[in-house]
DOMARVO-530461 format. One record per residue (C-alpha): x, y, z; residue in one letter. Coordinates in pm, whole numbers, padded with zeros to 5 digits. Example, Ala and Ser with C-alpha at 12.3 -4.5 7.8 and 13.67 -1.06 7.14 Angstrom:
2
+--------+--------+--------+----+
|     c1 |     c2 |     c3 | aa |
+--------+--------+--------+----+
|  01230 | -00450 |  00780 |  a |
|  01367 | -00106 |  00714 |  s |
+--------+--------+--------+----+
END
This chain:
335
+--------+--------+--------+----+
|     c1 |     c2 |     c3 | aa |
+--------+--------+--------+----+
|  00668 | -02783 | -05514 |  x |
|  00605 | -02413 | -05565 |  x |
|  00240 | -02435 | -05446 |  x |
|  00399 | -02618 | -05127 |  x |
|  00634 | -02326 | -05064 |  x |
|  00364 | -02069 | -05104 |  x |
|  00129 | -02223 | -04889 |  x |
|  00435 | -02246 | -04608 |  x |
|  00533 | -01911 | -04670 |  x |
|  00119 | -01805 | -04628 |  x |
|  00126 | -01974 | -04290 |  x |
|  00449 | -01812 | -04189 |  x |
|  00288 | -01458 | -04255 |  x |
|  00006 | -01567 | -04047 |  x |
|  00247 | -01657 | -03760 |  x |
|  00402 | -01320 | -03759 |  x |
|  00067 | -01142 | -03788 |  x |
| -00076 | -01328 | -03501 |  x |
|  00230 | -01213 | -03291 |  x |
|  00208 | -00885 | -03357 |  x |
| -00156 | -00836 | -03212 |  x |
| -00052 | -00919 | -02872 |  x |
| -00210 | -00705 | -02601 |  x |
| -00049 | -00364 | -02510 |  x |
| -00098 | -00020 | -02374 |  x |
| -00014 |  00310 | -02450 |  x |
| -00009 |  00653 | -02266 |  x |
| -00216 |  00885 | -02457 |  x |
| -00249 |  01277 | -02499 |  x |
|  00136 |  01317 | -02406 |  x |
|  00066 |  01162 | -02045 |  x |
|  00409 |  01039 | -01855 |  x |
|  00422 |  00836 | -01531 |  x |
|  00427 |  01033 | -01203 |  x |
|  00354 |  01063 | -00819 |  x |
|  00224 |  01200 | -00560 |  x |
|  00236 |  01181 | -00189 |  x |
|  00054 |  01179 |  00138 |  x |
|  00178 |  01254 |  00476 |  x |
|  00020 |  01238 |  00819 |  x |
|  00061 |  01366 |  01116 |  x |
|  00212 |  01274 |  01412 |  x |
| -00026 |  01038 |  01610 |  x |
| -00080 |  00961 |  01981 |  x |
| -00265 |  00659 |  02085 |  x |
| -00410 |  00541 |  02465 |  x |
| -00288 |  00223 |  02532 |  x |
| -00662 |  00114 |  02709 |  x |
| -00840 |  00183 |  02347 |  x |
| -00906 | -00138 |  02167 |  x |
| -01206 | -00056 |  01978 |  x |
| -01166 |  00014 |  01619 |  x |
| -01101 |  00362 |  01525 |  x |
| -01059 |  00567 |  01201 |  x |
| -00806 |  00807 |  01275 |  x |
| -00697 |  01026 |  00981 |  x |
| -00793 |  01058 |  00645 |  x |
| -00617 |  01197 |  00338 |  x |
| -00758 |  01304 |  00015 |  x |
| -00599 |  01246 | -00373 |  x |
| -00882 |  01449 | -00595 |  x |
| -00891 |  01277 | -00961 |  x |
| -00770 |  01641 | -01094 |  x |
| -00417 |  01568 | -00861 |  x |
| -00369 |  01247 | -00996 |  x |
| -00382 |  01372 | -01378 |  x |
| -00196 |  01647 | -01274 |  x |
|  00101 |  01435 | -01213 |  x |
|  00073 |  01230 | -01546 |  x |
|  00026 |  01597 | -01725 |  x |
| -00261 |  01570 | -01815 |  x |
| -00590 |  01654 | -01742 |  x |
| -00899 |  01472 | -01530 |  x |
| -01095 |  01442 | -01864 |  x |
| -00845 |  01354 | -02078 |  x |
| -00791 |  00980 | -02176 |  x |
| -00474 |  00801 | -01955 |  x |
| -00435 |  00535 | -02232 |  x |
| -00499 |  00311 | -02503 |  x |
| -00500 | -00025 | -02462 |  x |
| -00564 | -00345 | -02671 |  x |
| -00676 | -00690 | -02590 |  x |
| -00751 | -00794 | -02253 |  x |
| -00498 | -00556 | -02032 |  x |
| -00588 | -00454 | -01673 |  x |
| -00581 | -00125 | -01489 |  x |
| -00427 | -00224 | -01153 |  x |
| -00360 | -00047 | -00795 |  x |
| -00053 | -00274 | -00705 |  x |
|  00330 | -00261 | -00602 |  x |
|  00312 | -00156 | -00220 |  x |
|  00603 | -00113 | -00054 |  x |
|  00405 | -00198 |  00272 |  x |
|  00269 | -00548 |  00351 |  x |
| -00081 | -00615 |  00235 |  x |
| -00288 | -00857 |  00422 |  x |
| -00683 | -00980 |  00416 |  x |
| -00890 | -00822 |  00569 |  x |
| -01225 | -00627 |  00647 |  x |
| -01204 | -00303 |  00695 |  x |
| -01489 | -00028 |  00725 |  x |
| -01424 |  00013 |  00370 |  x |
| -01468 | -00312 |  00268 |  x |
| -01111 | -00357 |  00187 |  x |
| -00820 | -00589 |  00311 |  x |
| -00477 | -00390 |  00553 |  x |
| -00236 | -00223 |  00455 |  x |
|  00048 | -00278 |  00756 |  x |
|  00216 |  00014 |  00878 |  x |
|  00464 | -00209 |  01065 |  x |
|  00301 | -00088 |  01409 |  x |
|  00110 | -00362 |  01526 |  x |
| -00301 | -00278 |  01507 |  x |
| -00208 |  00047 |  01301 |  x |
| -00323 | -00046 |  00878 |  x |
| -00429 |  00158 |  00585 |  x |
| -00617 |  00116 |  00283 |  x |
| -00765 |  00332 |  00014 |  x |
| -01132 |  00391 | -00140 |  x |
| -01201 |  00563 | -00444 |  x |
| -01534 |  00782 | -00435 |  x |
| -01670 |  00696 | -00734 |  x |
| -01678 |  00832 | -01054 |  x |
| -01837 |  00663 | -01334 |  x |
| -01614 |  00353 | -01240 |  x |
| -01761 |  00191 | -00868 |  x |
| -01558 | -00031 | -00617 |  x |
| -01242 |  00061 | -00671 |  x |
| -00998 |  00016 | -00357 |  x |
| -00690 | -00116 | -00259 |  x |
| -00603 | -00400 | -00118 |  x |
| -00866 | -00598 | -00163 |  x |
| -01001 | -00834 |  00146 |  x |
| -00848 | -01095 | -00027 |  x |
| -00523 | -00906 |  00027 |  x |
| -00435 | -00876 | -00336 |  x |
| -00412 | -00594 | -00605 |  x |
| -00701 | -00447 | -00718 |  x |
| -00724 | -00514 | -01126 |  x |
| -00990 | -00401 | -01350 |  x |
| -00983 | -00495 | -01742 |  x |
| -00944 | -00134 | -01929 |  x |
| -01196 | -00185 | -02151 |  x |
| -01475 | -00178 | -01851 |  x |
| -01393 |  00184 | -01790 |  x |
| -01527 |  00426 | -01972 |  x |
| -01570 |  00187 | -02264 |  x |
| -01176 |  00137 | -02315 |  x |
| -01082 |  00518 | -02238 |  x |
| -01076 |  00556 | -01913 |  x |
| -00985 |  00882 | -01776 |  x |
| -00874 |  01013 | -01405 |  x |
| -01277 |  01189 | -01369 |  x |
| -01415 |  00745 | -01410 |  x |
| -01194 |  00654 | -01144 |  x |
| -01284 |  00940 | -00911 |  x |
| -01109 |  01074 | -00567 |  x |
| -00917 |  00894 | -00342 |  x |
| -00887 |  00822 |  00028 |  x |
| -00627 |  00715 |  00231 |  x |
| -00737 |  00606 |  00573 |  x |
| -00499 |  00530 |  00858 |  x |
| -00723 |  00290 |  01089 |  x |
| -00638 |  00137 |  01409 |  x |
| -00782 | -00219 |  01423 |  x |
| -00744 | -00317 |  01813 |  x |
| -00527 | -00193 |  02111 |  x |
| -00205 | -00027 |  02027 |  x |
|  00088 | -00049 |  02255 |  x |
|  00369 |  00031 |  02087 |  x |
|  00464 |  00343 |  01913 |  x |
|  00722 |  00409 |  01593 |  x |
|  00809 |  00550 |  01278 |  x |
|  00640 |  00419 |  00980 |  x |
|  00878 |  00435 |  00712 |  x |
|  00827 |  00622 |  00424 |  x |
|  00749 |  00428 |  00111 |  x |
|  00544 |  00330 | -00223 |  x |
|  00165 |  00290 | -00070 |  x |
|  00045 |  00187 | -00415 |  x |
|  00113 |  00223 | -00752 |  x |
| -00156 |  00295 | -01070 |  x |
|  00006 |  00075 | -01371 |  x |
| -00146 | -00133 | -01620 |  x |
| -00141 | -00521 | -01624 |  x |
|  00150 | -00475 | -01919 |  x |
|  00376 | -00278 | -01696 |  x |
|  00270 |  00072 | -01846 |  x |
|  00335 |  00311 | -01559 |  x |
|  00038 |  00559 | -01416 |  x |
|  00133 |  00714 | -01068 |  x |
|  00281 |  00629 | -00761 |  x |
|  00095 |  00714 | -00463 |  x |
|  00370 |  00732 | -00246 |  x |
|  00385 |  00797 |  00207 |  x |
|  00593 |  00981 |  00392 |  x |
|  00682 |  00905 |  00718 |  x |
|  00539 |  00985 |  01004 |  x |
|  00530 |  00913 |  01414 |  x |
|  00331 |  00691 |  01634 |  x |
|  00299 |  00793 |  01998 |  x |
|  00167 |  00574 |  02291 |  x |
|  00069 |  00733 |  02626 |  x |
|  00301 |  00568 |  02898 |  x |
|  00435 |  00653 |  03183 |  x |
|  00787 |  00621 |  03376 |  x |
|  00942 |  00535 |  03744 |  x |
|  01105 |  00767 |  03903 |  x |
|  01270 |  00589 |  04163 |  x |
|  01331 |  00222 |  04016 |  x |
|  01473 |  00097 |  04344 |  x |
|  01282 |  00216 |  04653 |  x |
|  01418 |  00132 |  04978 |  x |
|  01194 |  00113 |  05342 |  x |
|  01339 |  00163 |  05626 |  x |
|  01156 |  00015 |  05913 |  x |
|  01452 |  00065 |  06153 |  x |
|  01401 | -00149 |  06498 |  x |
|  01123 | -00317 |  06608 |  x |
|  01088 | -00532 |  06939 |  x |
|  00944 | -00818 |  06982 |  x |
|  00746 | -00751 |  07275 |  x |
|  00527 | -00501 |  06941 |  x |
|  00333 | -00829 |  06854 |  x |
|  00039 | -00979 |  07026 |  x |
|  00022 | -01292 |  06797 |  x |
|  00034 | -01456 |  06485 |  x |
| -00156 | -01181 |  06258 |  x |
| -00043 | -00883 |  06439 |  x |
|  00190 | -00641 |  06289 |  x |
|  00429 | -00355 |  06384 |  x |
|  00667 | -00097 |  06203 |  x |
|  00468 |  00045 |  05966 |  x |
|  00660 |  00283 |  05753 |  x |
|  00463 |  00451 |  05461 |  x |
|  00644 |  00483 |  05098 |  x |
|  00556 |  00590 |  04779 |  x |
|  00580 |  00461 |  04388 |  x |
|  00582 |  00801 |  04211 |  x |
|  00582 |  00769 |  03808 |  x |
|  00566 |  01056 |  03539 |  x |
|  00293 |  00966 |  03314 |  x |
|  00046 |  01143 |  03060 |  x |
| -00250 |  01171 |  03161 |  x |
| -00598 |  00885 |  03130 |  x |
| -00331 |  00588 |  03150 |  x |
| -00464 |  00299 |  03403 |  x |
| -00171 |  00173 |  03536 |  x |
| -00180 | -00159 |  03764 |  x |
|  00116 | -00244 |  03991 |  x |
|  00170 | -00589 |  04076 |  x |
|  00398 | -00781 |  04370 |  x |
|  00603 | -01018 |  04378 |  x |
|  00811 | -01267 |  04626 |  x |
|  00764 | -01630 |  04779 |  x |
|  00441 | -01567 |  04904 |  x |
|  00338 | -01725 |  05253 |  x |
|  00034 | -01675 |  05464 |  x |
| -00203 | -01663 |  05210 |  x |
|  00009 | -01471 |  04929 |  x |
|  00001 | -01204 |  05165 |  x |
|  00318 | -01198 |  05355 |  x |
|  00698 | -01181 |  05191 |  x |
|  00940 | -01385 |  05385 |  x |
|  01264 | -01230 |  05486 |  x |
|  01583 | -01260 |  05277 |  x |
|  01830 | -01524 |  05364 |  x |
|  01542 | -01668 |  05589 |  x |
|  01819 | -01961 |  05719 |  x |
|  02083 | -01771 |  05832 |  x |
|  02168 | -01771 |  06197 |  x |
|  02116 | -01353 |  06180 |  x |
|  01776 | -01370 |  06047 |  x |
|  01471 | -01345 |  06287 |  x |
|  01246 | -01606 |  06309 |  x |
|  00846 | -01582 |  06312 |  x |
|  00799 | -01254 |  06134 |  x |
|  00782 | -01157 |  05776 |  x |
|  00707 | -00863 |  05553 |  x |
|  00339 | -00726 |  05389 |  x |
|  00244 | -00439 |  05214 |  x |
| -00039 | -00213 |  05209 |  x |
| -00221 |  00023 |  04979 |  x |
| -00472 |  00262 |  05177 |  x |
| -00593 |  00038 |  05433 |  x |
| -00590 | -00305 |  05184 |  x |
| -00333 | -00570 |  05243 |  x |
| -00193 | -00615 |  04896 |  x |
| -00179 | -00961 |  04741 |  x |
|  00124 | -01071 |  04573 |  x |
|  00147 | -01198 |  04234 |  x |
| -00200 | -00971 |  04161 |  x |
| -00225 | -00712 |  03982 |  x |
| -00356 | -00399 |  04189 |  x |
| -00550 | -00078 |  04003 |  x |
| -00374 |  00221 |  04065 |  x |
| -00656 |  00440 |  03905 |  x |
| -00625 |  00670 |  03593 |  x |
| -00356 |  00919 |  03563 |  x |
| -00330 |  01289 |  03540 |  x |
| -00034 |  01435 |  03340 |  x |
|  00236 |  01511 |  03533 |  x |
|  00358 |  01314 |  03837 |  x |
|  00120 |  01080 |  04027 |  x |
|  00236 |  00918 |  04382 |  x |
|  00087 |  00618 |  04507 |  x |
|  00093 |  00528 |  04900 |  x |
|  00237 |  00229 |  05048 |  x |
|  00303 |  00112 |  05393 |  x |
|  00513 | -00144 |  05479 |  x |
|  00517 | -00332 |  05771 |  x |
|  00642 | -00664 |  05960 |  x |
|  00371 | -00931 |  06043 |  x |
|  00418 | -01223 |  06315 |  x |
|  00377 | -01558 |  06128 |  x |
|  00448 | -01772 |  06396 |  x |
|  00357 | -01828 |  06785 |  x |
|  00729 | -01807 |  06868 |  x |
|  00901 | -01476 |  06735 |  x |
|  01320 | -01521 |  06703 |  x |
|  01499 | -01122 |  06759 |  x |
|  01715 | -01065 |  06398 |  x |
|  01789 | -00891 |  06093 |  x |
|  01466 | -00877 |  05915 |  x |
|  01513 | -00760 |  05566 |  x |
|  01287 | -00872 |  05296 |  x |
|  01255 | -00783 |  04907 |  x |
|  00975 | -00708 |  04691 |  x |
|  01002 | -00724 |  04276 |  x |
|  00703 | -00516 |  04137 |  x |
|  00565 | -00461 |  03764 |  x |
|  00391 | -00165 |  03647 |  x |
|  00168 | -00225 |  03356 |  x |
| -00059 |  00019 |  03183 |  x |
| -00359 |  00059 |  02983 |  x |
+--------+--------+--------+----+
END
């Protein structure tokens, strides 16, 4: 019996023993978790640009990032034992696949075609970046860098890019926010890399008269020749405030007769309503096409006025004398 008890007692010290080597990490050289933090500036985009486009960059040096552990770059960040991981993780931000110039996956900024993502220039460590394409963390085991004591000078510098992936439309504020956070696979704390916010312009432009009204006072009959011929022409004008290289298209709307040429007049059935005439628009000397969308050019900054002319048009051999009112909806869209 006593053998039996020692041997169980042997194997219980071996259970205990066994626990105690489980994997862990430690800050070393009196190094405490910290931040830092990036802002950029205020950025204006053309809605017409789709092509992919690095637009800022910001720079962490390796020296910052000890800095804000208190420490220094050559100094070790800590021990670790076992198999634990340095990761970049934690964002605050979406992170999606992807393949960036930098060979990394997106970072969403919440604008839509706006993304970030960080490299690190190498130091003796190589290819580390966040997220990866795979849209994950990036996770490296400890013992890989620097054989087990990695310091801030192995990792290197860092660099934020803010990229825009395709045409931009909208603008915003991108929130401020944890971009990424340093930390080991055990929950051991490096830095936060954290964003501030910033703004997100789009060139656009705005109507200044929403509601424009033609008058093309009377006309009489005897004005027409046929069916094709027109009379009352009255020029008017869409004038918007826009900034300047926008390429803004207008497009016309209404129950298009004639070819999708003519707009027929408002309460067509009515007793009061002429007969045989209806309603087309022209810019310069081109009859615009409803329901197509017409190139206005590129803007200047400032106001830009576009001429119209309106006019009636006989669409039948027989012409009936009448009120002769007729509506247009119209869309501005812009590139």
């Amino acid at each position: 019996m006593m053998r039996k008890w020692a041997l169980y007692a042997a194997l219980a010290g071996l259970s205990v023993s066994a626990t105690s080597v489980r994997a862990t990490c430690t800050l070393q050289n009196g190094a405490k978790a910290g931040s830092v933090s990036i802002s950029f500036s205020t950025e204006t985009f053309d809605p017409g640009v789709s092509a992919g486009t690095q637009k800022q960059t910001r720079a962490i040096s390796n020296a910052t990032m000890a800095s804000a552990m208190g420490i220094t770059g050559s100094q070790r960040i800590a021990a670790c034992n076992g198999g634990e991981n340095l990761m970049i993780t934690d964002s605050a931000y979406t992170v999606r696949a992807g393949y960036s110039p930098g060979n990394t996956g997106y970072i969403e900024t919440g604008i839509p075609n706006l993304y970030m993502y960080i490299v690190y220039t190498p130091g003796t460590a190589t290819g580390i970046l966040f997220p990866t394409t795979a849209g994950g963390s990036y996770s490296r085991l400890a013992s890989t860098i620097n054989s087990g004591s990695g310091r801030w000078v192995d990792i290197g510098n860092a660099t934020v890019y803010l990229y825009q992936a395709g045409r931009i439309s909208q603008g915003g504020v991108v929130p401020a926010g944890l971009l990424a956070r340093w930390r080991t696979s055990d929950g051991v704390n490096f830095v936060d890399i954290m964003l501030n916010s910033f703004v997100v312009n789009v060139k656009s432009c705005s109507l200044i008269n929403n509601t424009p009204t033609v008058p093309l006072g009377e006309v009489h009959v005897s004005h027409f020749t046929g069916v094709g011929s027109s009379a009352g022409s009255k020029p008017f004008s869409l004038d918007m405030d826009c900034d300047s290289s926008i390429k803004p298209t207008v497009t016309f709307t209404g129950v298009s007769t004639s070819g999708g040429t003519v707009l027929p007049l408002d309460n067509s059935d009515a007793s009061t309503t002429a007969k045989g005439v209806g309603l087309e628009l022209l810019y310069g000397q081109n009859t615009v096409t409803l329901g197509q969308a017409l190139s206005l050019g590129t803007t200047s900054s400032g106001v830009n006025s576009y001429g119209f002319t309106a006019r009636y048009v006989q669409t039948e051999s027989r012409i009936q004398a009448g009120e002769a009112n007729a509506t247009a909806n119209f869309t501005i869209n812009y590139e």
